[in-house]
C-alpha positions as CSV (number, residue, x, y, z in Angstrom):
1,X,-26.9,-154.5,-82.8
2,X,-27.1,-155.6,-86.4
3,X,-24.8,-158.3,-87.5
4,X,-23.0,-157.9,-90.5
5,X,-24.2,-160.1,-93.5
6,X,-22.4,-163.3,-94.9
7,X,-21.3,-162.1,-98.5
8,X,-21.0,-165.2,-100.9
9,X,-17.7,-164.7,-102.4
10,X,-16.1,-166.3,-105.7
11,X,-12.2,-165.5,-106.6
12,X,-12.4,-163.5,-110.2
13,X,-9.2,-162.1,-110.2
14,X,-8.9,-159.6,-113.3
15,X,-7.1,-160.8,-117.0
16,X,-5.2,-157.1,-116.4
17,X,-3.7,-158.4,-113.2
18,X,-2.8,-161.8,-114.2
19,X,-1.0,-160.2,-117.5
20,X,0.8,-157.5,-115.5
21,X,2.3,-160.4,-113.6
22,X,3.9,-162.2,-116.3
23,X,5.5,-159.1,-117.4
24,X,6.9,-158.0,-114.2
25,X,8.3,-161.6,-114.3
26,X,10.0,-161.4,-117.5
27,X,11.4,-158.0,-116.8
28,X,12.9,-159.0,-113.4
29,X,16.2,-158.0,-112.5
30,X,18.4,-160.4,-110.8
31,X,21.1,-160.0,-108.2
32,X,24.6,-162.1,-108.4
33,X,24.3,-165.5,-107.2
34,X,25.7,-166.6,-104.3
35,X,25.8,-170.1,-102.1
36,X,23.3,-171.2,-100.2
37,X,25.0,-170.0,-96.8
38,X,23.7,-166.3,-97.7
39,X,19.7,-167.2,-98.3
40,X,17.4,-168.4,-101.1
41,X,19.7,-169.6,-103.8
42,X,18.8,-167.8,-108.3
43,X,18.9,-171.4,-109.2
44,X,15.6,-172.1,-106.7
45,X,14.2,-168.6,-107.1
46,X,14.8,-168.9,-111.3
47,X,13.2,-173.0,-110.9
48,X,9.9,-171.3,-109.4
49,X,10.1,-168.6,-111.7
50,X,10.5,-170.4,-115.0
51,X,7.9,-172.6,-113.5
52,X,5.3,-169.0,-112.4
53,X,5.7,-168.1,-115.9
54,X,5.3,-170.9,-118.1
55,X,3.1,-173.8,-116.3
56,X,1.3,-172.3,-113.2
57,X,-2.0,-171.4,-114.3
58,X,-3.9,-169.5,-111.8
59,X,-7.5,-169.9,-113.4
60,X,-7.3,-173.5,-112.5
61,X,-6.3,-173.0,-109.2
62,X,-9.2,-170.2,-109.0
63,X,-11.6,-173.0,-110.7
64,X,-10.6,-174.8,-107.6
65,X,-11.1,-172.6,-105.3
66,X,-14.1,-171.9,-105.9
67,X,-15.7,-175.6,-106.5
68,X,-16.0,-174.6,-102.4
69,X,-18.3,-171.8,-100.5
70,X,-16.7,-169.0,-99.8
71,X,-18.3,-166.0,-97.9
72,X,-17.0,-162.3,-97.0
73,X,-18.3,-160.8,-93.6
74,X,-17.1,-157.7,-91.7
75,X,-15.7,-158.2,-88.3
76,X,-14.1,-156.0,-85.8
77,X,-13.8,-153.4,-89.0
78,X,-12.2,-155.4,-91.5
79,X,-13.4,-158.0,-94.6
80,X,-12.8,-161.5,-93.2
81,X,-12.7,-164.0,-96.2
82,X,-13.7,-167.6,-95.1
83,X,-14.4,-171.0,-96.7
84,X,-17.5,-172.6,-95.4
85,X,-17.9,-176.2,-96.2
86,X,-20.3,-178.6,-94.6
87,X,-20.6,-182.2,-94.4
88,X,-23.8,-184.1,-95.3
89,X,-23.2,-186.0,-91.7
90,X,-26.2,-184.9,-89.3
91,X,-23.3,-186.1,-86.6
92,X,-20.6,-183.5,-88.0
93,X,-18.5,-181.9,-86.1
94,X,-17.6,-177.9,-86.5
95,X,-14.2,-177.2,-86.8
96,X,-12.4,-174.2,-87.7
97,X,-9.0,-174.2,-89.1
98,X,-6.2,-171.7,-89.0
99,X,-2.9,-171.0,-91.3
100,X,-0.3,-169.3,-90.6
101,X,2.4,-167.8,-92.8
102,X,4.0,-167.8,-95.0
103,X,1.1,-169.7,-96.2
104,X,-3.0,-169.5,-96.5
105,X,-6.3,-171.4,-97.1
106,X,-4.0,-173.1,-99.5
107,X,-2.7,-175.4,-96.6
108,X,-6.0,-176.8,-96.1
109,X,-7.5,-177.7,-99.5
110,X,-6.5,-181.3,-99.6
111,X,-8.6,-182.7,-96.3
112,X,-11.9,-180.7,-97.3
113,X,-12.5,-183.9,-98.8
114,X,-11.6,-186.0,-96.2
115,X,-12.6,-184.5,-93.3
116,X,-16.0,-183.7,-94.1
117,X,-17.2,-186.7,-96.0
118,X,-14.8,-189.4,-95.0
119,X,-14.6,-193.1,-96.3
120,X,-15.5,-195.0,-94.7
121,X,-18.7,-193.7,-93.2
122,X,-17.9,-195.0,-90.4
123,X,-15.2,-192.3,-89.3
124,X,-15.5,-189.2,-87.6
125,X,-17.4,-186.4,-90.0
126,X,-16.8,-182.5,-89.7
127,X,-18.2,-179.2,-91.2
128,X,-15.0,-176.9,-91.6
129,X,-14.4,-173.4,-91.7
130,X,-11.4,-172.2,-93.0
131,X,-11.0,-168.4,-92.7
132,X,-8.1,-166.7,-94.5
133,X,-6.1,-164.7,-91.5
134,X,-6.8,-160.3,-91.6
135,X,-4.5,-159.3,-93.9
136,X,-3.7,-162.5,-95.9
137,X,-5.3,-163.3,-99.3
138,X,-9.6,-162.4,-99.9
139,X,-9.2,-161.1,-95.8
140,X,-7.0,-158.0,-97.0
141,X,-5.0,-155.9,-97.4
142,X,-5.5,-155.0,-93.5
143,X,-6.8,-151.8,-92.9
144,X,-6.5,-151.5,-89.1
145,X,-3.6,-152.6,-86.8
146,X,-3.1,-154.9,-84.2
147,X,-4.4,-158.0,-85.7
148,X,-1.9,-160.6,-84.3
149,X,-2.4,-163.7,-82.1
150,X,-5.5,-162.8,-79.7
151,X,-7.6,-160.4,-81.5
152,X,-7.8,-163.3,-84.7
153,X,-8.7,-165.4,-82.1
154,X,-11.5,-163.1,-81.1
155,X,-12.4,-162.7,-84.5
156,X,-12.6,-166.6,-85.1
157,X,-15.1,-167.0,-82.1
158,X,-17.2,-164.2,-83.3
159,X,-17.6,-165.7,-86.8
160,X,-18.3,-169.5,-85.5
161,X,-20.8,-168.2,-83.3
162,X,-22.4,-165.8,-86.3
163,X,-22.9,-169.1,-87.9
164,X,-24.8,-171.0,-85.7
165,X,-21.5,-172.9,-84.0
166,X,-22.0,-173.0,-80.1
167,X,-19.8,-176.0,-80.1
168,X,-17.1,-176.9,-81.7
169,X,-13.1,-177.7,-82.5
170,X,-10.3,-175.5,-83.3
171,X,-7.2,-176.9,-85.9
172,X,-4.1,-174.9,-86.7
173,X,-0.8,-175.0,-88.3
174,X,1.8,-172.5,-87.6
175,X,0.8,-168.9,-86.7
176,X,-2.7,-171.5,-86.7
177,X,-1.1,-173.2,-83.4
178,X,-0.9,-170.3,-81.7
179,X,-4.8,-168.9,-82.6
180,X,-6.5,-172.2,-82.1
181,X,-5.3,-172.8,-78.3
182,X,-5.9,-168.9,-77.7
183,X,-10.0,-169.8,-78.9
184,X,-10.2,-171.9,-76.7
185,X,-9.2,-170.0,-73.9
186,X,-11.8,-167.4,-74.6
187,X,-14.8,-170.0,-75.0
188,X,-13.8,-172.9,-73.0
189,X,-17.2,-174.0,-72.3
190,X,-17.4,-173.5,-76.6
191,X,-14.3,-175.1,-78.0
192,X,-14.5,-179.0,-77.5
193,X,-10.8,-179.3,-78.3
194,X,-7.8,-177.8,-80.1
195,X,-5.6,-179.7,-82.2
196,X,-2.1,-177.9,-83.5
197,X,0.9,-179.1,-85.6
198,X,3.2,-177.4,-83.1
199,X,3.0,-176.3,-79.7
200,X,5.4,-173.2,-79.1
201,X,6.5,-173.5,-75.5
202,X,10.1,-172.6,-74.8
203,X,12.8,-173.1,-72.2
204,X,11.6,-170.4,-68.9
205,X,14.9,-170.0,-68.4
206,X,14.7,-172.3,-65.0
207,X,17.6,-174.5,-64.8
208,X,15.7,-177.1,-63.2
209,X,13.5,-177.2,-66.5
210,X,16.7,-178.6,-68.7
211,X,17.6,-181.2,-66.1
212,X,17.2,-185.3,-67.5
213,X,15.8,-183.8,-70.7
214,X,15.8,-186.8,-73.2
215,X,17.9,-187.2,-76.5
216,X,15.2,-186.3,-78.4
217,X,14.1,-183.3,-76.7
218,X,17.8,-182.2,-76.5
219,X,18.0,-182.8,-80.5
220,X,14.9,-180.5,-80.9
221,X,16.1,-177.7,-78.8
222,X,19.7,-178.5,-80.9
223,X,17.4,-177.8,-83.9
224,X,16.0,-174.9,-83.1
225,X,19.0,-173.0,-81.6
226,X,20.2,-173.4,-85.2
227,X,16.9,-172.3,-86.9
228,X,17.4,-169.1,-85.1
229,X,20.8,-168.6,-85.9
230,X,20.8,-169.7,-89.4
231,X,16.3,-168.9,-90.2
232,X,15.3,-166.7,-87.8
233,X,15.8,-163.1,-89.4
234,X,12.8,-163.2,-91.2
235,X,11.0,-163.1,-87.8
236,X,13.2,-160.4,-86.7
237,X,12.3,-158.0,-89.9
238,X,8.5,-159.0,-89.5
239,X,8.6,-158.0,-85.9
240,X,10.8,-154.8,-86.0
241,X,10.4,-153.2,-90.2
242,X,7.1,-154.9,-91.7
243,X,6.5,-151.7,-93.3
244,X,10.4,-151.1,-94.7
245,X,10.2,-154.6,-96.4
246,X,6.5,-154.1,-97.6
247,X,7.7,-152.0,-100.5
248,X,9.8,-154.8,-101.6
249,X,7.0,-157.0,-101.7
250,X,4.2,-155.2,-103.1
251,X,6.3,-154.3,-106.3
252,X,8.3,-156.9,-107.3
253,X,6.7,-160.7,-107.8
254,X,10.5,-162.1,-107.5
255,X,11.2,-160.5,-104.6
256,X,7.7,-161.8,-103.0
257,X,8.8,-165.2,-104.4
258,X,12.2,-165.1,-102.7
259,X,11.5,-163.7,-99.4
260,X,8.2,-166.5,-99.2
261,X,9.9,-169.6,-100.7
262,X,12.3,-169.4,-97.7
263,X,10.0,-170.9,-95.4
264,X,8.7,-173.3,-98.3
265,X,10.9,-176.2,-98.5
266,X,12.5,-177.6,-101.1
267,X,10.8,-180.7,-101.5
268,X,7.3,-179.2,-101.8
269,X,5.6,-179.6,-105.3
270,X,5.8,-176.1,-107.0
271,X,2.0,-175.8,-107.6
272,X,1.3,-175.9,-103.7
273,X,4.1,-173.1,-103.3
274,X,3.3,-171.2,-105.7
275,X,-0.8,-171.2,-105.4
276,X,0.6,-169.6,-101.6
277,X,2.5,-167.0,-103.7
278,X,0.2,-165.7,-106.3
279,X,-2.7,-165.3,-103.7
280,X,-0.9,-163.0,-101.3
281,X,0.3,-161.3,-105.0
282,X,-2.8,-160.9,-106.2
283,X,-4.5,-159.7,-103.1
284,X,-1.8,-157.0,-102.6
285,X,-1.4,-158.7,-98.9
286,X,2.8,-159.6,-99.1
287,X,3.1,-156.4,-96.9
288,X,-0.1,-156.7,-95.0
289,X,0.6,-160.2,-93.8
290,X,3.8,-160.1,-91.9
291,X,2.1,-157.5,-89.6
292,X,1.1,-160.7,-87.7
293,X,4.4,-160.6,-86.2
294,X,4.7,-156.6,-85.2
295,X,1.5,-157.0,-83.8
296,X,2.7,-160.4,-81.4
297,X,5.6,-158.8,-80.4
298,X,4.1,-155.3,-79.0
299,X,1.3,-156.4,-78.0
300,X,0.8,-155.7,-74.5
301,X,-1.8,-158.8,-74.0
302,X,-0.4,-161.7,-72.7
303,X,-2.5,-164.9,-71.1
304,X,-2.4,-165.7,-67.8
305,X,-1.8,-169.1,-66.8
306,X,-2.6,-172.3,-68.8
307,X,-5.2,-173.5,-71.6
308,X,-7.3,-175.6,-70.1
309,X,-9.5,-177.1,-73.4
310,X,-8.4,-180.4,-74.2
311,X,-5.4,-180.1,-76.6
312,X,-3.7,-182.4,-79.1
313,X,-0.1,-182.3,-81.1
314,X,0.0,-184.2,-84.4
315,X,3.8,-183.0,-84.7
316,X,6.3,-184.1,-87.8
317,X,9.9,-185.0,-88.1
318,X,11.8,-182.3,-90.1
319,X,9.3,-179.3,-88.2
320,X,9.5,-177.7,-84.9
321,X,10.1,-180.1,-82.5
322,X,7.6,-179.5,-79.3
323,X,9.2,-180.2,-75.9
324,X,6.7,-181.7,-74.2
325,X,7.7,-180.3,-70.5
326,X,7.3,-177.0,-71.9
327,X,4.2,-177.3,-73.3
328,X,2.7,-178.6,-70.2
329,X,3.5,-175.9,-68.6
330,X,1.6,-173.8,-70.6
331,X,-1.6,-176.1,-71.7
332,X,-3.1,-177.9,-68.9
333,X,-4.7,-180.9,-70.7
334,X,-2.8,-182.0,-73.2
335,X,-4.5,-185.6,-74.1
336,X,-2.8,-186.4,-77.7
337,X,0.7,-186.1,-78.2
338,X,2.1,-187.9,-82.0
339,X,5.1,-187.4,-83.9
340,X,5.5,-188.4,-87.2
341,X,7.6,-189.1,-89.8
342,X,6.9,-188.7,-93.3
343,X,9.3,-187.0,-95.0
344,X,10.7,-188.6,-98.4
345,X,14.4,-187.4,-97.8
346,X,16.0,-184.4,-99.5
347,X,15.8,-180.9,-98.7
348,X,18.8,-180.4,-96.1
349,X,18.0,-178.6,-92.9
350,X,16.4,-175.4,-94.2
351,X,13.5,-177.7,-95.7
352,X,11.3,-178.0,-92.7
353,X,9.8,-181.1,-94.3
354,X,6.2,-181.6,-92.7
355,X,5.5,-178.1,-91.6
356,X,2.6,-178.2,-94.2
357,X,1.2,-181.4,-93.1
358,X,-1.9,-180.6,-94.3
359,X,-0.9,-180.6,-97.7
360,X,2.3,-183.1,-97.2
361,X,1.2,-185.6,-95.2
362,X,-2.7,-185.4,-96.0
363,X,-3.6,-188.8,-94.5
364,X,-1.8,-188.8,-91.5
365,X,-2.9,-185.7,-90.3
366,X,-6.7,-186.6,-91.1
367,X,-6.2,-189.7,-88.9
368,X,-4.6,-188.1,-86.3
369,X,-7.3,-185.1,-86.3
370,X,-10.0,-188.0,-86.6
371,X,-8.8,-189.9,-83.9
372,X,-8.5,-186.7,-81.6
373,X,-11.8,-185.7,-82.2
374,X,-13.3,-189.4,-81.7
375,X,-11.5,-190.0,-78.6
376,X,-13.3,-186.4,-77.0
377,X,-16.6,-187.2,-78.6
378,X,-17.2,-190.9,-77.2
379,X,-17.6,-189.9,-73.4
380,X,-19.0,-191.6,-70.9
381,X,-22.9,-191.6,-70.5
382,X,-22.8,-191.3,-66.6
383,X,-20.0,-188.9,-66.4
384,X,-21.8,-186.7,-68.7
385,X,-25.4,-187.1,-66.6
386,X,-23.3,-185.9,-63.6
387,X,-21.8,-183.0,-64.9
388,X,-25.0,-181.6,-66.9
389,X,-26.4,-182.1,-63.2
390,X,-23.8,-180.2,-61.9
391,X,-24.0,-177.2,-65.2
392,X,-27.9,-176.9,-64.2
393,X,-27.1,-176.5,-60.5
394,X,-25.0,-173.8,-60.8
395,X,-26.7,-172.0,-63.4
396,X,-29.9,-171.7,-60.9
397,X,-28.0,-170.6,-58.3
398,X,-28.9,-166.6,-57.0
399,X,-26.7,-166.7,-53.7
400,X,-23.8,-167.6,-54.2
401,X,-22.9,-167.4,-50.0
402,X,-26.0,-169.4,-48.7
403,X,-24.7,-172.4,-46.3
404,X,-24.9,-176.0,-47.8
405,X,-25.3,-179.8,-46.5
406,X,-21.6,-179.8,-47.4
407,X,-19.8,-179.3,-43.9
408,X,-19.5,-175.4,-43.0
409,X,-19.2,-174.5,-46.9
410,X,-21.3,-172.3,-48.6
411,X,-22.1,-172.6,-52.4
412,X,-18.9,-171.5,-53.6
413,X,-16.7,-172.9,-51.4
414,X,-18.4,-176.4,-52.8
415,X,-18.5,-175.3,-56.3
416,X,-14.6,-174.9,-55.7
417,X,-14.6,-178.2,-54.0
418,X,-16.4,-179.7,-56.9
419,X,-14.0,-178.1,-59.7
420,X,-11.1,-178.9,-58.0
421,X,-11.6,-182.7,-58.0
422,X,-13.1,-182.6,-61.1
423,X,-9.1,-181.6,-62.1
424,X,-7.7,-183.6,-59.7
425,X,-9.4,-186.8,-61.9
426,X,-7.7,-185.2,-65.1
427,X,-4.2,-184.9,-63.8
428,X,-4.5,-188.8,-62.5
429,X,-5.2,-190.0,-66.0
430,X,-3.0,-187.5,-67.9
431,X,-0.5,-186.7,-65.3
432,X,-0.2,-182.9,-66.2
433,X,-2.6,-180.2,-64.7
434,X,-4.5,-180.5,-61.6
435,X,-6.1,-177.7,-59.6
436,X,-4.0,-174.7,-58.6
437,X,-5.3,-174.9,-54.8
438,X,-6.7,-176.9,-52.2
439,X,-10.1,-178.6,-52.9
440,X,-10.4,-179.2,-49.4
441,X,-9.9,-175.5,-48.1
442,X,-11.6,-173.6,-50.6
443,X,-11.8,-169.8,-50.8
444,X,-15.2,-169.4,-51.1
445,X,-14.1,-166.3,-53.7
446,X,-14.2,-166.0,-57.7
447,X,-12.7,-163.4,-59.3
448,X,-14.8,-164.3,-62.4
449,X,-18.8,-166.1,-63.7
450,X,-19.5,-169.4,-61.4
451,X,-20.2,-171.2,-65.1
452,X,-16.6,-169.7,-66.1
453,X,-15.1,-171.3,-63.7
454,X,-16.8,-175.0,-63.6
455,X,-16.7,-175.3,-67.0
456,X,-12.9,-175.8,-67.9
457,X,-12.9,-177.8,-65.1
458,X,-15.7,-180.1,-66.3
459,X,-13.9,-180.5,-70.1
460,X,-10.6,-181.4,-68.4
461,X,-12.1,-184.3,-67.0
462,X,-14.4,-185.2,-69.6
463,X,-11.6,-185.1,-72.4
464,X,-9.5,-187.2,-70.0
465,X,-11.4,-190.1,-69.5
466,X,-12.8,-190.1,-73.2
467,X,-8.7,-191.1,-73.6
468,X,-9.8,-194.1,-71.5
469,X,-10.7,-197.8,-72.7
470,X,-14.0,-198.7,-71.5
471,X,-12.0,-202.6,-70.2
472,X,-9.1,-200.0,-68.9
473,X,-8.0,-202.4,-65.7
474,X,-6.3,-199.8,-64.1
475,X,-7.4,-196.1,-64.5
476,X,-5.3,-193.7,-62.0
477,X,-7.6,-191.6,-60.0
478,X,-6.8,-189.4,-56.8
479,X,-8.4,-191.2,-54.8
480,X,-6.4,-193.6,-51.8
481,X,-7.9,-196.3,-53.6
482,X,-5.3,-195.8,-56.7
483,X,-6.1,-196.8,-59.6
484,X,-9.1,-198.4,-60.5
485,X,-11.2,-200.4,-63.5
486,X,-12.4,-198.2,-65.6
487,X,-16.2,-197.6,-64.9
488,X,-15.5,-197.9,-61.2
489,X,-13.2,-194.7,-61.7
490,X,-15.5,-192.8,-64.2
491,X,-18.5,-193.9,-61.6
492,X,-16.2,-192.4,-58.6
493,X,-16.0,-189.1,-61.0
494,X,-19.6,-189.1,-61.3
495,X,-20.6,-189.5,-58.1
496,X,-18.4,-186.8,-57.1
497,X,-19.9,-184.1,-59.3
498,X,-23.6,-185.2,-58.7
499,X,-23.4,-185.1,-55.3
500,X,-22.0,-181.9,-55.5
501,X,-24.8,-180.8,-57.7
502,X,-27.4,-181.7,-55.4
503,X,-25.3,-179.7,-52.2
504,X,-25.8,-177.0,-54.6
505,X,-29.3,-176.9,-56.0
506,X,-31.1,-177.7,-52.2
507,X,-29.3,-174.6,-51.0
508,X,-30.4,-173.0,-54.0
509,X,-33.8,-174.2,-53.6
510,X,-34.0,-175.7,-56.7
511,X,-35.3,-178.9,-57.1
512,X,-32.8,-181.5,-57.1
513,X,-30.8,-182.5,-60.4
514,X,-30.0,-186.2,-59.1
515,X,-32.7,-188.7,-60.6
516,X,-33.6,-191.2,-59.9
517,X,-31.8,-193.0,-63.2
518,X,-28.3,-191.2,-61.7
519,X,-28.9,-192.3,-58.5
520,X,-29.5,-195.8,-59.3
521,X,-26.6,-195.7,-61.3
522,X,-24.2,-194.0,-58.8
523,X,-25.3,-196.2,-56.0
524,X,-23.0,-199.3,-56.5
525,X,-20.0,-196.9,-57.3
526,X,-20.9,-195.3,-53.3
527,X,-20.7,-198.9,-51.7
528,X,-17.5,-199.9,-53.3
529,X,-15.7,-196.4,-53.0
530,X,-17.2,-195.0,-49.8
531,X,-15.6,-196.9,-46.7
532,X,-12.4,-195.2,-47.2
533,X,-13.5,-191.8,-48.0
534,X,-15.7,-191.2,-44.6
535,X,-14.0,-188.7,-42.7
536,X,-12.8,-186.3,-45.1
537,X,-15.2,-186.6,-48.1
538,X,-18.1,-188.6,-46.8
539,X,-19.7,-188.5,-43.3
540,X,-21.0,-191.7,-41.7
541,X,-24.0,-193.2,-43.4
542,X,-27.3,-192.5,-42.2
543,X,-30.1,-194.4,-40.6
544,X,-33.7,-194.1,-43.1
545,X,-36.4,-195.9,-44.2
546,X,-35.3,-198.7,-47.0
547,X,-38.6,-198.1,-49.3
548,X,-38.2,-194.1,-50.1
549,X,-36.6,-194.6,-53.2
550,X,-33.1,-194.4,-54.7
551,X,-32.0,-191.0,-54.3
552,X,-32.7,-190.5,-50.6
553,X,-30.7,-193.8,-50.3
554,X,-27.6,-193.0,-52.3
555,X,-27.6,-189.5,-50.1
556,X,-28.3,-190.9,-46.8
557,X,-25.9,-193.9,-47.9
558,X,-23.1,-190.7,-47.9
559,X,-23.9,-188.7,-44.9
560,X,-26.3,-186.5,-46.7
561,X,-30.1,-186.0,-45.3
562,X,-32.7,-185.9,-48.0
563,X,-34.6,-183.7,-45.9
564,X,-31.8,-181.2,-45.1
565,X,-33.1,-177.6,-45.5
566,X,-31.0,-174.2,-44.8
């Protein structure tokens, strides 16, 4: 199949347009005024006006626009507009970042800068693309339906992978928070981490999930009981009438000011809210957009259990207010969790200050995506050795049912075994997550790809102890030991998973993914950590010769004959 092209794109919006615009503004009709109890207020609607008319001034904004790359490229039938920025950093790492509404690329202009070619040099670098949403800005008007949360999402991985990205992160704010955990639940073994503004997890309606909930959480569900009684209608109309609204929008500039500058607080500078406005004007896309939300709410899709990618909350005071009980129960591996508060006062409670972090709070949220980022990317050398021996086992494996060294289990019953404790590491160190059954009675059954189901696995545990200091004293593991200094647990992870690997690859016959340099390394980890475990993960050490090398001694060392054959 031919892949579409990468069109390089520049914003050249016509004179015509830009001059039919000021006279729709100066020939808009206004209704009575009213308090502020019945919506948007004339005297904040007339303030963005008289400021539309006489000091925004779009060609700078397009000047700046496009002092960046920006492609077109067809996917899934319809023009996806993108900005594609790299870094000079041969260390970068990809990221894509996702808005939401009532914004656009917009949000993200201010840490292009900072993100890709950070000061110091020292920091964390990143190559970022920044795609405008189907049916928002350059990406529309929408042609097609059904674009909401998990068809983007599929969209997003397509276009990372068309340019070259087979790793890489996922950032989002807003309708963005929901896409960028959703990526990485289609390419787990892709998406190296998802960092979000907000995480949207809500009461299950299980009493026992309010019980000892803290002041703070309690405040935040206070606050947003009363966005939906006193915000929320905009989200109703969205979901129910896109279409019966649309007209208002695509005709009238004021009316497409109004209805927007609801969710823009008060407090935000009026070029930044009205850049946001004259794009979806421009592009014809105030009608197209809120489709997002019809499409979310009959969308017969929804995912099955929890994320599993390592996921991170940068959250601001003044925003939604994450519950963090909630969220847990619907991202597995949650391994950042910041709030911040930055607002400057002002703006009441319809301001939402911080929802546009990105643009609001530039700095903190570069350090806190920074940070995130760092903390996956550091690893742990031996951890890693052991689960790329583990990956390359797996992959050569043709029967999935042939009997191993491992006990009576055969190769999927100790690739279970493997994953599971894999998790079981993770939830020590985060205290969330953990496998969903019994490591030590596996099934022997997938329902899905062997490197599907290790993956996740592997990420959980890597992205949890890259949270750990390497002079931790006390590291929780699951193991009766308890908690443990820090390479001793990541060495007890390690040994765990290469073991495992070479269970695997002998009753593959493949030749064995434990060297020499992993054994050698593993080997004091197995005489500090093994006593215990004989019995139920180990079986009594074995008699051998003392001058065959390191790997038959680590295996012998744990019950396991070098020699063993199916």
């Amino acid at each position: 199949m031919t892949v579409p092209a990468l069109r390089p794109f520049r914003a050249e919006i016509p004179q015509a347009a830009l001059d039919d615009l000021q006279n729709r503004l100066r020939g808009a009709l206004w209704p009575d005024d009213l308090p502020a109890e019945y919506g948007v207020t004339n005297e904040r609607v007339r303030t963005l006006a008289e400021y539309w008319l006489e000091k925004f001034d779009w060609r700078a904004f397009e000047a700046r626009l496009n002092a960046y790359p920006q492609f077109l490229t067809e996917i899934d039938g319809e023009t996806i507009h993108f900005l594609h920025v790299r870094s000079s950093r041969e260390d970068a790492t990809p990221l894509v970042l996702t808005h939401g509404w009532p914004g656009s690329i917009v949000e993200f202009l201010d840490v292009i800068g900072p993100l890709t070619e950070p000061e110091p040099a020292d920091e964390p670098a990143f190559h970022l693309v920044i795609p405008s949403l189907p049916g928002f800005g350059f990406s529309g008007p929408a042609r097609s339906a059904g674009w909401g949360t998990h068809r983007t999402a599929a969209a997003w991985t397509e276009l990372m992978s068309r340019l070259g990205y087979e790793s890489y992160g996922a950032v989002g704010n807003d309708a963005g928070s929901m896409i960028s955990p959703e990526i990485g639940r289609l390419v787990p073994e892709k998406v190296v981490g998802v960092h979000v503004t907000q995480l949207f997890s809500f009461p299950s309606g299980d009493p026992a999930e309010m019980a000892d909930l803290s002041e703070a959480d309690q405040a935040g569900l206070a606050r947003l009981q009363w966005f939906y009684e006193n915000m929320f209608s905009f989200n109703t109309l969205h979901s129910q009438q896109p279409h019966t609204l649309a007209f208002a929008l695509a005709d009238s500039p004021l009316g497409l000011l109004a209805w927007n500058a609801q969710l823009f607080g008060e407090h935000l500078d009026p070029e930044f809210v009205l850049a946001n406005v004259t794009l979806y004007w421009l592009t014809r896309t105030g009608g197209s957009s809120i489709r997002f939300y019809y499409e979310d709410a009959h969308t017969a899709a929804r995912p099955e259990g929890p994320t599993t990618v390592p996921t991170g909350l940068a959250m601001f005071a003044g925003d939604f207010q994450s519950i963090r009980r909630f969220a847990e129960r619907d991202h597995a591996n949650i391994v950042s969790w910041n709030s911040y508060d930055v607002s400057a006062g002002s703006g009441g409670p319809r301001d939402a200050a911080g929802h546009y972090a990105a643009h609001e709070a530039t700095d903190t949220l570069v350090g806190d995506i920074r940070r995130f980022f760092a903390g996956l990317n550091h690893g742990w050398p031996l951890l890693a050795s052991a689960h790329e021996a583990l990956r390359s086992a797996v992959a050569g494996v043709t029967d999935f049912s042939a009997p191993t060294p491992c006990s009576e289990w055969n190769v999927t019953q100790v690739l279970q075994h493997a994953a599971g404790d894999q998790l079981g590491y993770a939830a020590a160190i985060t205290g969330t997550g953990g496998p969903d059954f019994n490591p030590f009675a596996p099934s022997g059954e997938l329902t899905g790809p062997a490197a599907g189901f290790l993956e996740p696995t592997l990420k959980a545990a890597a992205a949890a102890f890259a949270t750990v200091k390497p002079d931790a004293a006390a590291v929780p593991t699951p193991l009766p030991q308890g908690a443990l200094p820090a390479p001793v647990a990541v060495g007890a992870a390690a040994l765990d998973a290469a073991v495992h690997a070479w269970d695997i690859a002998v009753a593959s016959g493949q030749a064995s993914p434990l060297t020499p340099e992993l054994a050698e390394a593993l080997l004091p980890v197995a005489k500090e950590l093994a006593e215990p475990l004989r019995g139920f993960a180990y079986a009594p050490a074995l008699e051998g010769p003392s001058d065959d090398g390191v790997v038959p001694s680590l295996l012998r060392y744990l019950g396991r004959d070098p020699e063993w054959t199916a």
